[in-house]
C-alpha positions in Angstrom: -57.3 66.1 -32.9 -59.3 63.2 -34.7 -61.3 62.2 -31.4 -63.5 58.7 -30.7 -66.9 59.2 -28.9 -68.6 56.3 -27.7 -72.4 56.8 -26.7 -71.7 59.8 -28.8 -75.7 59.5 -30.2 -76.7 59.7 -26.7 -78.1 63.3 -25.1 -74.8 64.6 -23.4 -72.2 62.6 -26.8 -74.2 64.6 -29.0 -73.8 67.6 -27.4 -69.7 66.8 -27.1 -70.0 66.4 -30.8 -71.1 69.7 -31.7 -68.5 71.0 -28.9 -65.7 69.5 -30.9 -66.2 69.9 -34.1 -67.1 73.4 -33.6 -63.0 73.8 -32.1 -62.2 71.8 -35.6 -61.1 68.6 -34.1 -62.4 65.4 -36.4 -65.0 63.4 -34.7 -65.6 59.5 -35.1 -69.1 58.4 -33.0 -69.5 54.6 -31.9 -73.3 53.9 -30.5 -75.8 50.8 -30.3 -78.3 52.9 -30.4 -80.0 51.1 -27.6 -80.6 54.7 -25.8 -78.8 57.1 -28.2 -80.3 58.4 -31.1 -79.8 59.4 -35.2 -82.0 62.4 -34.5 -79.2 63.8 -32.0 -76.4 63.7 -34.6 -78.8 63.7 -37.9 -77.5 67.0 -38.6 -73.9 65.9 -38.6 -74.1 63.3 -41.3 -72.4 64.4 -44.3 -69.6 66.3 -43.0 -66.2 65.4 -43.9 -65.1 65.6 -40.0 -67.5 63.3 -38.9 -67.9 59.3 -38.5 -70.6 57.5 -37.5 -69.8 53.5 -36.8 -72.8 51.4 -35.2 -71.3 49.2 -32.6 -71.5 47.8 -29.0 -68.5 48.9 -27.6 -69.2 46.1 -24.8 -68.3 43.3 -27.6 -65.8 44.9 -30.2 -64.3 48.5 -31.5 -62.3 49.3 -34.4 -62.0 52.1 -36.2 -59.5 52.7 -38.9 -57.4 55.5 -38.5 -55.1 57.5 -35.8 -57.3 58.8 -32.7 -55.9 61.1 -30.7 -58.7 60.8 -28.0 -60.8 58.3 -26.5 -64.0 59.5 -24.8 -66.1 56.8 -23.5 -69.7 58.3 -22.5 -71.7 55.2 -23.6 -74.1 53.7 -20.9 -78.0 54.0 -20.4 -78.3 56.5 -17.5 -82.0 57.1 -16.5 -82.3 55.3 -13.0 -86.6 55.0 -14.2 -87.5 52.0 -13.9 -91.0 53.0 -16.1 -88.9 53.5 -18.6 -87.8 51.0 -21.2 -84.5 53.2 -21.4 -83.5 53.4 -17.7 -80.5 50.9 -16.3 -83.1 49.2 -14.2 -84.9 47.7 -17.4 -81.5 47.6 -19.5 -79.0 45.7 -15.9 -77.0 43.4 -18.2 -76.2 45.6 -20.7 -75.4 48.2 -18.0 -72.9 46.2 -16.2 -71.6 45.2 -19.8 -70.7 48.6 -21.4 -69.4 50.2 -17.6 -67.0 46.7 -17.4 -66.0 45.1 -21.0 -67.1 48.5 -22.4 -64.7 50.4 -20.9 -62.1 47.8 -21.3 -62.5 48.2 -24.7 -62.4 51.7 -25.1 -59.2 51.9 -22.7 -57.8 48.9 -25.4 -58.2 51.6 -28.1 -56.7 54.7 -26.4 -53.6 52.3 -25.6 -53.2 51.4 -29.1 -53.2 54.8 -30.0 -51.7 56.3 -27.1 -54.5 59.0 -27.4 -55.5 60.3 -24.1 -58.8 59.0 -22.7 -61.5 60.6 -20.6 -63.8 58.4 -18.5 -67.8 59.7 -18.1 -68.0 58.6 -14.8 -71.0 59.9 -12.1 -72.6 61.4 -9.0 -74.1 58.0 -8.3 -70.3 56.6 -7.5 -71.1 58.8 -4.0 -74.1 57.0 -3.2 -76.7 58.0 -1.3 -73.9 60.7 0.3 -73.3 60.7 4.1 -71.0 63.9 3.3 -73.1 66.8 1.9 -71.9 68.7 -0.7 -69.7 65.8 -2.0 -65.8 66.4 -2.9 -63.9 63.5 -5.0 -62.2 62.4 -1.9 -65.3 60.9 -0.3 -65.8 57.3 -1.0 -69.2 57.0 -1.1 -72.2 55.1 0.6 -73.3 52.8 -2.1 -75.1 49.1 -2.2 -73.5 47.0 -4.3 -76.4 45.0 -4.7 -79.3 47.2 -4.6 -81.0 47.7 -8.1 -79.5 50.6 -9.3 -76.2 48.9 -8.0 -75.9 47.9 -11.8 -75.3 51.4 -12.5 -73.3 52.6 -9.8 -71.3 50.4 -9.4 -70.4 49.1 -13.4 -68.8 53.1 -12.8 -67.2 52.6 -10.0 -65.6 49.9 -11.5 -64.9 51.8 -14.6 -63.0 54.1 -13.0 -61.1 51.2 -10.8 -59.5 50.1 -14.1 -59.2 53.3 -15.8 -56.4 54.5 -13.4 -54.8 50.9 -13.1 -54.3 52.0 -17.2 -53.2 55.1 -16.5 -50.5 53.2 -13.2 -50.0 50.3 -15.3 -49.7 51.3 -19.0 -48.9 55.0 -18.7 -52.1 56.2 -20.5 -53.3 59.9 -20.4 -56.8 59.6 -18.5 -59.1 61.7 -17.0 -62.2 60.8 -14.8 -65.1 63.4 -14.9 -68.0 62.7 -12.2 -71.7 64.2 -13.8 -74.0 65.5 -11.7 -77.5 66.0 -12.9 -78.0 67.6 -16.1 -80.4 68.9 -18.2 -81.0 70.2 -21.6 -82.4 69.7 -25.4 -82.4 66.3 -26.7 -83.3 64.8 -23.3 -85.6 61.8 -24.3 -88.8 62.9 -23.9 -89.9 59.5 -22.4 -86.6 59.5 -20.2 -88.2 59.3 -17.1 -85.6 61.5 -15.0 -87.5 64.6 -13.0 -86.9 67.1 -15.6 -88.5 65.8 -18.6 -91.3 64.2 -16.9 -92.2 68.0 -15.6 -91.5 69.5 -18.9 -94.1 67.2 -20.7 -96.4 67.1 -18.1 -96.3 71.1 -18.0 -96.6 71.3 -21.5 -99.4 69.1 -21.5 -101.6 71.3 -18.8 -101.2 68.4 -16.4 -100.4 69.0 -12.6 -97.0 68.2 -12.0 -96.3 64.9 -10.0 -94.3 64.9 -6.6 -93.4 61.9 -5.0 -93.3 62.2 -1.1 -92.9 65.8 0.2 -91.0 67.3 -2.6 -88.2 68.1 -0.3 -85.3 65.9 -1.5 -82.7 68.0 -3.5 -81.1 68.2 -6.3 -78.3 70.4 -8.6 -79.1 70.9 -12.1 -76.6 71.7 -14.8 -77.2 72.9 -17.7 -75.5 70.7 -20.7 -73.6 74.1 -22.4 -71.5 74.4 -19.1 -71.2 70.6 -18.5 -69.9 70.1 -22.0 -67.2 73.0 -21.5 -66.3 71.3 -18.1 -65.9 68.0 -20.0 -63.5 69.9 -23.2 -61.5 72.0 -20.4 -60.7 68.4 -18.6 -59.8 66.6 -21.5 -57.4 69.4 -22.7 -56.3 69.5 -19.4 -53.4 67.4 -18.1 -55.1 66.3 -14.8 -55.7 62.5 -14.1 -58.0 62.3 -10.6 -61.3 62.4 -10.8 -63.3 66.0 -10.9 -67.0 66.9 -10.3 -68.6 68.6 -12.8 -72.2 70.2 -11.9 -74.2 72.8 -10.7 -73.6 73.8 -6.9 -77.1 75.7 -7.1 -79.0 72.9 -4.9 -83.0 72.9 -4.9 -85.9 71.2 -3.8 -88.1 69.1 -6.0 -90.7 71.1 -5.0 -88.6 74.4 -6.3 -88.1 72.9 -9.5 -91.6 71.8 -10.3 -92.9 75.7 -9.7 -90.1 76.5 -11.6 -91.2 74.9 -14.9 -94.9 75.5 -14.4 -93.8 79.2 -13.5 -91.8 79.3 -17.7 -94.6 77.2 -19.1 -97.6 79.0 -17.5 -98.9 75.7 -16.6 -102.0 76.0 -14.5 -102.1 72.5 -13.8 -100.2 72.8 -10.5 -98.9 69.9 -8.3 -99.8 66.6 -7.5 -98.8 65.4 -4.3 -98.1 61.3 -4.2 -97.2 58.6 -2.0 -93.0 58.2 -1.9 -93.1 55.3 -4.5 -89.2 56.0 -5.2 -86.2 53.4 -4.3 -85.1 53.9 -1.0 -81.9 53.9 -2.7 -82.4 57.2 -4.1 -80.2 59.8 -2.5 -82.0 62.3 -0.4 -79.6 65.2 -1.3 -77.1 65.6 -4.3 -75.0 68.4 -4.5 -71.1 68.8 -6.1 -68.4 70.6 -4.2 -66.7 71.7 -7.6 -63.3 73.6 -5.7 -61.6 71.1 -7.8 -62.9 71.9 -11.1 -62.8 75.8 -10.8 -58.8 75.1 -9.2 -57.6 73.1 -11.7 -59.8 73.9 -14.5 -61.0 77.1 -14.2 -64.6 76.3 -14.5 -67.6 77.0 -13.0 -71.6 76.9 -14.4 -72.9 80.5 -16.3 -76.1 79.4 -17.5 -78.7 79.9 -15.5 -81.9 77.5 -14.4 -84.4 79.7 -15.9 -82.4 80.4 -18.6 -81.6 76.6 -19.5 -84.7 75.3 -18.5 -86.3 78.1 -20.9 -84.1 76.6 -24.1 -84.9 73.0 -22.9 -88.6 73.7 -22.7 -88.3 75.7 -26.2 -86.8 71.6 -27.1 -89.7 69.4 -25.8 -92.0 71.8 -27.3 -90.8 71.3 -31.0 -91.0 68.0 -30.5 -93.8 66.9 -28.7 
């Protein structure tokens, strides 16, 4: 298939990329570059099966040529607001590429009658009142709240992606991300996982923010990817969780990475400086995905966290 990308520069797009092409399908990548990088798809350029087009999907797409898929992944993601990349500091644009965005990328996969798969979120749920969270709960969610600019520019993307799919008969798929990890994180993302890994590698005590005791599941981006490619080959049109069911502390994680990295900095306890929006616990009830997809996560944390480590490294 020749197969549209959009935040396809991004962390998890670049990944998809090398996913695809690998399987021999033709890929064509649309990013801003606002939070995507060159560096993630550097390595791409030159191939005959590969596109790059610099665009903001929120304003305007065309590319020329039959698409047999649509997969619309672009949208800032880190919910840091100390970071000049998280949706806090970027709201407008946020609420742009989850609303016109989307739109757009729905427009193209119409034209084309390609099938379309919608990166959709945890963060739909909330912070949850059901613990671990199936698709059929509807969440707990502020619309106002500041990271309301995330959650809900994707609960609203995935409002219109299945009046497409009622109204105009298009082929779509929703897949809800859980927290995920892996190389090409930016290292100044400001998410739990790569502000351990360069504070670890740096010798520096790891910083906890209350008691360490909130949870999360962490998947690895090789078995989120084949979640993603098994759903869009797939001929299933609800929404599906894709993530790690392996939940953990904060605390857990941080002794974790200091554990790989022989970091003798230890932890450093601080006051709970987070949004009170932030969900206290996070954890996918994935029964759907292994049902209907037959997936469920291999790699394991060490292991992933070990590769993702070996990443930050080279680059830092």
């Amino acid at each position: 298939m020749r197969i549209l990308i959009t935040g396809g520069a991004g962390f998890i797009g670049s990944h998809l990329c090398d996913r695809l092409l690998q399987e021999n399908h033709q890929v064509a990548v649309v990013d801003n570059l606002v939070t995507g990088s060159l560096e993630n798809i550097q390595h791409l350029f030159g191939r005959d099966d590969f596109e790059f087009y610099k665009l903001d999907v929120s304003n305007f797409i065309f590319i020329p040529g039959k698409l047999d898929a649509v997969l619309h992944f672009a949208s800032p993601a880190s919910p840091n607001a100390a970071s000049p990349f998280g949706y806090p500091n970027l709201p407008i644009q946020t609420l742009k590429v989850g609303s016109l965005g989307t739109h757009n990328a729905l427009g193209v996969a119409n034209a084309h009658q390609a099938r379309f798969l919608l990166a959709s979120t945890s963060e739909v749920y909330g912070d949850p009142q059901e613990h671990p969270q199936k698709e059929s709960y509807r969440g707990f969610v502020d619309p106002i709240g500041p990271r309301s600019v995330y959650d809900e520019a994707k609960r609203f993307a995935e409002a219109i992606t299945m009046a497409y799919h009622r109204y105009h008969n298009l082929d779509t798929r929703i897949v809800r991300i859980f927290n995920t990890y892996g190389p090409r994180m930016r290292l100044d993302d400001g998410r739990v996982v790569p502000n351990f890994i360069c504070q670890a590698l740096e010798n520096k005590p790891l910083t906890i923010y209350g008691d360490g005791e909130q949870t999360r599941s962490f998947c690895y981006i090789d078995d989120l990817v084949d979640g993603i490619v098994r759903l869009l080959m797939s001929d299933f049109h609800e929404p599906v969780n894709i993530g790690n069911p392996n939940e953990m502390t904060i605390i857990e994680l941080a002794n974790t990475i200091n554990e790989i990295t022989a970091n003798q900095g230890g932890l450093k306890i601080e006051p709970d400086s987070r949004d009170p929006e932030d969900p206290q616990r996070r954890k996918p009830d994935i029964s759907r995905a292994l049902e209907i997809l037959g997936w469920s996560p291999s790699v394991s944390l060490s292991s992933g966290l070990e590769q993702t480590i070996n990443d930050f490294r080279s680059r830092l």
